[in-house]
N, C-alpha and C positions, 0 to 999 in steps of 0.2 A: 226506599230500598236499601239504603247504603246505610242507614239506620237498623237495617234487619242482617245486613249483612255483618255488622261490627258486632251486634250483640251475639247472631248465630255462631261466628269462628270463636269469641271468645269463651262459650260454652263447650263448644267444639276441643279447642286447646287443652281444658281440663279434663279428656281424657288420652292425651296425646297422642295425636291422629300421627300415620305417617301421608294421609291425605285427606284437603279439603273436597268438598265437591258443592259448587254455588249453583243453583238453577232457580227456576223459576215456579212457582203457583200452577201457571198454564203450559206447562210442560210436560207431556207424559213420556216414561222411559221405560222402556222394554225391562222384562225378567233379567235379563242379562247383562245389561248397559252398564252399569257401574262395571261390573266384572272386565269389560274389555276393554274401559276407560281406562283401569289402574293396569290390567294385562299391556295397552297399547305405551301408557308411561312407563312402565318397568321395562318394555323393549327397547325404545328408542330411545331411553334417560332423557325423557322430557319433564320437566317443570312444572309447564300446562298443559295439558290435553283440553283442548276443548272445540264444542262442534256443532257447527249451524243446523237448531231443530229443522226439520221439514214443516213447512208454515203452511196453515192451511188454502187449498186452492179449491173453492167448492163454488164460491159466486163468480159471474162474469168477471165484478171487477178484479178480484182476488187473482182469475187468470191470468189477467192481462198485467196485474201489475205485481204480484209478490215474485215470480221467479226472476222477472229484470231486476228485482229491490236485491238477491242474493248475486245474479250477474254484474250489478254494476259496483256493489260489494265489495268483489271478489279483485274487479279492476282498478279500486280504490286501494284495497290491501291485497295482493298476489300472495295467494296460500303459499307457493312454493318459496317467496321470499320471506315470509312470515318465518318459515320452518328452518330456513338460511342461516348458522350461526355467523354472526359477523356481520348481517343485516340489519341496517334502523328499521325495518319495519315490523312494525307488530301489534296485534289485532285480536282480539276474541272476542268470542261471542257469547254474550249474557246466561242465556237460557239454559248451557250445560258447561260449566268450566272444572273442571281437574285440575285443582292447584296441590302440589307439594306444600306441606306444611313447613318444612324449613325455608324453601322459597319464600313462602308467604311473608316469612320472619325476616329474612332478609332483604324484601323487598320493601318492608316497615305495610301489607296490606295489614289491616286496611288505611291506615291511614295516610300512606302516600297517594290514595284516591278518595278522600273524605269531600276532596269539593269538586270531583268530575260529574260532568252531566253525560259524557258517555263512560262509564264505569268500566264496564267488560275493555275497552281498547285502551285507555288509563291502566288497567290493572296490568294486560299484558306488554307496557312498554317500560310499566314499575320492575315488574319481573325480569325484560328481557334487559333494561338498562342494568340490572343489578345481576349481569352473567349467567341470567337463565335462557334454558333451551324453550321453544314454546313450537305448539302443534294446533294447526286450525284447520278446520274439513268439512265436506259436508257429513250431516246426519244418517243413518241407516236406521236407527233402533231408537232415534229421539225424536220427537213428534212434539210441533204446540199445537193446540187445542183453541188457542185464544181468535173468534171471528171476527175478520173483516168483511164483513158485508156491501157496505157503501164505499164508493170513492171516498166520500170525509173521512172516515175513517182511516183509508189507506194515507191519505194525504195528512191527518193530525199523524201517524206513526213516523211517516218519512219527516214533515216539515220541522217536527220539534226538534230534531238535532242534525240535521243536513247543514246547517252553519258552523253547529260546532264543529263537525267532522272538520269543516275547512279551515279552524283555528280563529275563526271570526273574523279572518283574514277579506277585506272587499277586493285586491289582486285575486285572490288565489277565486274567490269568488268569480270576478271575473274571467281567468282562465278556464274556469268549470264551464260555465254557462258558452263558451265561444267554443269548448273543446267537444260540447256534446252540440250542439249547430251543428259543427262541423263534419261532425263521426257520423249521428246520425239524420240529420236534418237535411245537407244540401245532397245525399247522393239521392234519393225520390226528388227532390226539386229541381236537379239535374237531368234526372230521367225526363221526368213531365214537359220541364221548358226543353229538352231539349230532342223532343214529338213533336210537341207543339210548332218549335221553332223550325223545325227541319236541320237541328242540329244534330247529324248522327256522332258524332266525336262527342259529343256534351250526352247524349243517351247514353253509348253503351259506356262510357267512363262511370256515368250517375247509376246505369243496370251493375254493372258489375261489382262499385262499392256496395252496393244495396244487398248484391247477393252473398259477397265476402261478411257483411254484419251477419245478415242472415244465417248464414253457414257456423258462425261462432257464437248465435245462441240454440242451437237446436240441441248440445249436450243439456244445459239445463232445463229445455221444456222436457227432455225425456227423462231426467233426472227428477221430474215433480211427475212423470206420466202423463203429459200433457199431449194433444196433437199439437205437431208441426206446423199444422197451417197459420197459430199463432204467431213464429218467427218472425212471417215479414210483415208481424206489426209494430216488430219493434221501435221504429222511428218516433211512431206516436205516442208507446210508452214513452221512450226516452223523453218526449216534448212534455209527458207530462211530470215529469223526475224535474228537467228543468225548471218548471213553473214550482213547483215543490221546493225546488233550492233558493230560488229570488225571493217565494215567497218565506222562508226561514230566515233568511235575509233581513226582510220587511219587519215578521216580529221583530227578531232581535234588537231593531234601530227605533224600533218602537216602545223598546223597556217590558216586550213581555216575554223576552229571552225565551226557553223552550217552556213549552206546557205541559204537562200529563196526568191526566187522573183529576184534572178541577186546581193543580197546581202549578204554579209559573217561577218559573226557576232562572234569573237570571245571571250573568257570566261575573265571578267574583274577581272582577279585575284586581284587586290588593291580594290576591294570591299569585303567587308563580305558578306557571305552567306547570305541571306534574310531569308532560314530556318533554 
């Protein structure tokens, strides 16, 4: 991809864009999308605009698991600090980015991302390190196409760079894996033992966390048009995001670093970090 990308902007440059726009194959965009892309950067003097497609939810598994993949996202990178000038964090997303072409140049894209395996979050930390403003959202008018039908499938998308995200870091790894136990693992386990046990203090502590998660995914199932009654399965999602992550883990110590597409990309340690 980052092979398509370097050659497309430098085709790009020779007619001097005053913007890039990188997306994807399996992305479809509305009549008007560009239009509000560049309308939404000329408002705000943003840098990047860019904005999480709506993925598709059409198979069981897809329900169950694409809107928690943009939720738990979202709790990795917080849009609102993303948008924060003066904020380390920062984050975009692959399938529709709005980059300024003087940014670009000064942030040296593409090749201060030539050996990221997450590219889009690489790009926007190139940018925002080098005194750009940057915008990340969700989608209205951008749609991918691309299906996940089976869990392997959902599960090769998340597992191939669920490590990287964490910096290949086994700490932070492990704070990941204790942080979603925790969130959302023990308050059903709470609940159950504590029915079970005739603990009411251990029930409604374990009901209540359970209902407070619950309460803070229901913007996104309705955001994908989903029913509700999904919410309170989040726990289970989450258990399976966990095993996703150990299991990203597993490759990587195993030398087959992320995979995608029949190819296996591992971490070029004699590079420095790009962020």
């Amino acid at each position: 991809k980052l092979w398509a990308v370097r050659h497309g902007i430098g085709l790009a440059r020779a007619r001097d864009p005053e913007y890039l726009l990188l997306t994807d194959a399996d992305i479809a965009h509305a009549p008007d999308s560009l239009r509000e892309l560049v309308a939404a950067a000329r408002t705000g003097g943003f840098d990047v605009v860019s904005q999480m497609a709506r993925l598709r939810v059409e198979s069981l598994w897809e329900r169950l698991v694409v809107p928690a993949f943009v939720y738990f996202f979202a709790q990795l990178y917080p849009f609102r600090r993303i948008g924060k000038q003066g904020a380390r964090t920062a984050a975009a997303a692959g399938g529709c980015v709005l980059l300024r072409a003087e940014a670009a140049e000064r942030a040296r894209i593409p090749d201060a991302i030539r050996h990221a395996v997450i590219d889009d979050v690489a790009l926007a930390r190139a940018v925002k390190g080098g005194g750009g403003h940057i915008w990340l959202g969700l989608a209205e008018r951008v749609d991918s196409v691309r299906p996940y039908p089976r869990l392997s499938d959902l599960w090769r998308m998340v597992s191939r760079s669920a490590y990287a995200q964490l910096r290949h870091n086994p700490l932070v790894l492990a704070g990941t894996v204790a942080g979603l136990a925790l969130v959302y693992l023990v308050p059903p386990v709470a609940l159950v033992a504590g029915l079970v046990g005739g603990d009411t203090a251990t029930a409604v502590i374990g009901g209540l966390a359970w209902l407070v998660m619950t309460g803070t995914y229901v913007p996104m199932l309705r955001y994908y048009r989903l029913p509700l009654w999904l919410a309170p399965l989040l726990p289970f999602t989450a258990f399976l995001y966990l095993l996703m992550t150990v299991d990203s883990a597993v490759q990587h110590y195993r030398g087959r670093g992320a995979a995608w597409k029949g190819r296996t990309y591992t971490r070029p340690d004699a590079v420095p970090d790009e962020g």
